[in-house]
C-alpha positions, -999 to 999 in steps of 0.1 A, spaced: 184 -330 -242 203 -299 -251 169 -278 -243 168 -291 -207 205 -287 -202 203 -255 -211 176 -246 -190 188 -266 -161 221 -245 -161 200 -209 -162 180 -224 -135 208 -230 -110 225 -199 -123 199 -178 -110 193 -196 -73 209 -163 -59 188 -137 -75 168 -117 -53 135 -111 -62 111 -136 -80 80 -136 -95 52 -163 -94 21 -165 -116 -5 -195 -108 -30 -202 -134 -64 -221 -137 -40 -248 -155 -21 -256 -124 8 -240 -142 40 -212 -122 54 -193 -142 88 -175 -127 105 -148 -132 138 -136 -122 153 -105 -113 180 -86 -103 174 -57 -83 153 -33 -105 163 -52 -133 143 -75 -152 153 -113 -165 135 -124 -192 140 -162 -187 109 -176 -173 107 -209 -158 75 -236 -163 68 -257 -133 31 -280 -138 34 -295 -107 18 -272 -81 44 -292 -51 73 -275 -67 59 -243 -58 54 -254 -26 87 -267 -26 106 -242 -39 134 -228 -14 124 -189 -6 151 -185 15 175 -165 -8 146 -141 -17 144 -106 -4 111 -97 -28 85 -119 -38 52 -113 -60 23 -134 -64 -4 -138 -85 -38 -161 -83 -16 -185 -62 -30 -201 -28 -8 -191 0 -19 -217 25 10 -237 21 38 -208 14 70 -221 34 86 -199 61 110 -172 43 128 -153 71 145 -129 43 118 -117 26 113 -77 26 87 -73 6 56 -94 -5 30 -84 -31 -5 -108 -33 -26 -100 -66 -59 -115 -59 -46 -146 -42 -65 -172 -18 -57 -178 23 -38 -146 27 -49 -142 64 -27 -172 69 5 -167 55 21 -136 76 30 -154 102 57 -169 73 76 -135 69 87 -125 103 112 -95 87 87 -79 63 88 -44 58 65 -39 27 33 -55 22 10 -48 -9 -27 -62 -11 -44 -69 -45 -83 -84 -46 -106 -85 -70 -135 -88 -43 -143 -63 -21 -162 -91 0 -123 -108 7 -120 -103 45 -87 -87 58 -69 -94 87 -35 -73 95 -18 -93 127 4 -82 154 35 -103 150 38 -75 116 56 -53 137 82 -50 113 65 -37 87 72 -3 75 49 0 44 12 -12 41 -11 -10 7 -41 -32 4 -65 -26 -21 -103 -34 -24 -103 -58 7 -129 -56 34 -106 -44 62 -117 -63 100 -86 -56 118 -54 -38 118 -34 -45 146 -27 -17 172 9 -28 173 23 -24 142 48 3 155 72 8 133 45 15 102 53 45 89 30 42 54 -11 32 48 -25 31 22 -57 22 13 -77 22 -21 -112 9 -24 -116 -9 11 -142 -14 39 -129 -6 72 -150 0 98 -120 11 131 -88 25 120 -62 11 136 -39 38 171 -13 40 146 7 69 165 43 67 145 17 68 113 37 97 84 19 88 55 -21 82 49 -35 77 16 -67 75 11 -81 67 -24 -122 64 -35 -127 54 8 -162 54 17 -157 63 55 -173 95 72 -138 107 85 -105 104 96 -91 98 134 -78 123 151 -50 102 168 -27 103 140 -2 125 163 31 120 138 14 122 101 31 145 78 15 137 48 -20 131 37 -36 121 6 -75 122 -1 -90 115 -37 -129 109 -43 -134 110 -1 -171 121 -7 -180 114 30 -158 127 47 -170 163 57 -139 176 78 -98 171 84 -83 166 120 -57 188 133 -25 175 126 -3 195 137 28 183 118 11 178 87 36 192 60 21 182 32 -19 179 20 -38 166 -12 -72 166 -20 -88 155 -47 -125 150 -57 -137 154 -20 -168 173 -28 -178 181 9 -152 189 29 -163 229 33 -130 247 50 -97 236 62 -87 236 100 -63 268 106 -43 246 135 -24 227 103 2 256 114 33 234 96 14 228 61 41 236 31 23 220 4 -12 221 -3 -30 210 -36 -69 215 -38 -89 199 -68 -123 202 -75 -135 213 -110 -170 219 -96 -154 251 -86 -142 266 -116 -119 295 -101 -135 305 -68 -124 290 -33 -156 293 -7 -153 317 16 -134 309 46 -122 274 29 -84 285 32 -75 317 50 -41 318 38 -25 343 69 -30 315 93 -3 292 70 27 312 74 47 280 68 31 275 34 54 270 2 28 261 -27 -10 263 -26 -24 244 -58 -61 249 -66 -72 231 -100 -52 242 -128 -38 272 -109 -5 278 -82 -2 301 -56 43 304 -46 52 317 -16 
């Protein structure tokens, strides 16, 4: 009796915490974690009922993490900011329950897991999905500001215009939309297919890694500071014409495999 009591009291002491963790085994078990901001809690919470998860009252929560869970049934949680899904089931149908999101990260296992981004995200700011098979991203997300994606099908990017940020990481696409108009940073690693790089002409900052045929560099990216070049199939020799540096008067740092380049 002391045991529950004891637990009972760090349970209600922790009802205003803002971020919690949820793990959802095989054994119909959730296991939850508490934090503060940035700080971790180490009590953890048993529940073996899977209708007290779907019980449980979000509406305190500002973060919330989930993993293996099925989020059919996740109840509306109007203060939730950001939401992270490891390899959990019915994801397609639980935005609609986090009208203020901002971030949004996307964990699967199966690259076969279908992915649909809806309109009524407009709030978000930040987008990472990983290894899903991408059918749709709305149009109208307006405010996003950050993609990125690692390992995914997608076949039509979405007219993201206020777009800053685009990572792109082991994509198997043949290149990158031109529409972009705002992007100021842009990160490629092991983009074997794609062959050439838009002009962005706000582009500030550009990393490449591992993208074997993209030949030369487009001189319009006027406004690059920071550019960092990898590919240890050239040892110490750029190809001619790759980067003609006198059309980058704006350039701070030119990286090329192990070497820098200051200006």
């Amino acid at each position: 009796m002391k045991n529950n009591k004891k637990y009972k009291n760090k349970y209600n002491n922790k009802q205003n915490k803002q971020l919690i963790k949820i793990n959802y085994n095989k054994n119909y078990k959730i296991n939850i974690k508490y934090y503060k901001p940035n700080i971790k809690i180490n009590n953890k919470f048993t529940f073996y009922n899977i209708y007290s998860f779907l019980n449980y009252d979000f509406s305190f929560l500002e973060k919330l993490i989930l993993n293996n869970c099925d989020c059919y049934n996740i109840p509306l949680s109007i203060h939730i900011k950001e939401l992270n899904l490891f390899n959990c089931l019915n994801v397609n149908k639980c935005f609609n329950k986090f009208p203020n999101l901002k971030i949004l990260s996307l964990y699967s296992k199966n690259l076969n897991d279908n992915l649909y981004i809806p309109f009524y995200l407009y709030n978000i700011e930040e987008l990472y999905i990983f290894n899903y098979d991408i059918k749709f991203i709305s149009n109208y997300l307006i405010n996003l500001k950050s993609l990125s994606l690692n390992n995914c099908k997608i076949i039509n990017f979405p007219k993201l215009y206020n777009l800053l940020y685009l990572n792109l990481f082991d994509m198997n696409i043949n290149f990158i939309p031109n529409y972009f108009f705002n992007l100021n940073k842009l990160y490629l690693y092991n983009c074997n297919n794609i062959s050439f790089i838009p002009s962005f002409i706000n582009l500030k900052y550009l990393y490449i890694n591992s993208c074997l045929n993209i030949k030369s560099i487009p001189k319009t990216l006027i406004n690059l500071k920071y550019f960092k070049y990898i590919n240890y199939y050239l040892l110490d020799k750029l190809p001619n014409n790759f980067f003609p540096f006198y059309n980058f008067i704006n350039l701070k740092k030119f990286f090329f495999n192990d070497f820098i380049f200051i200006n």
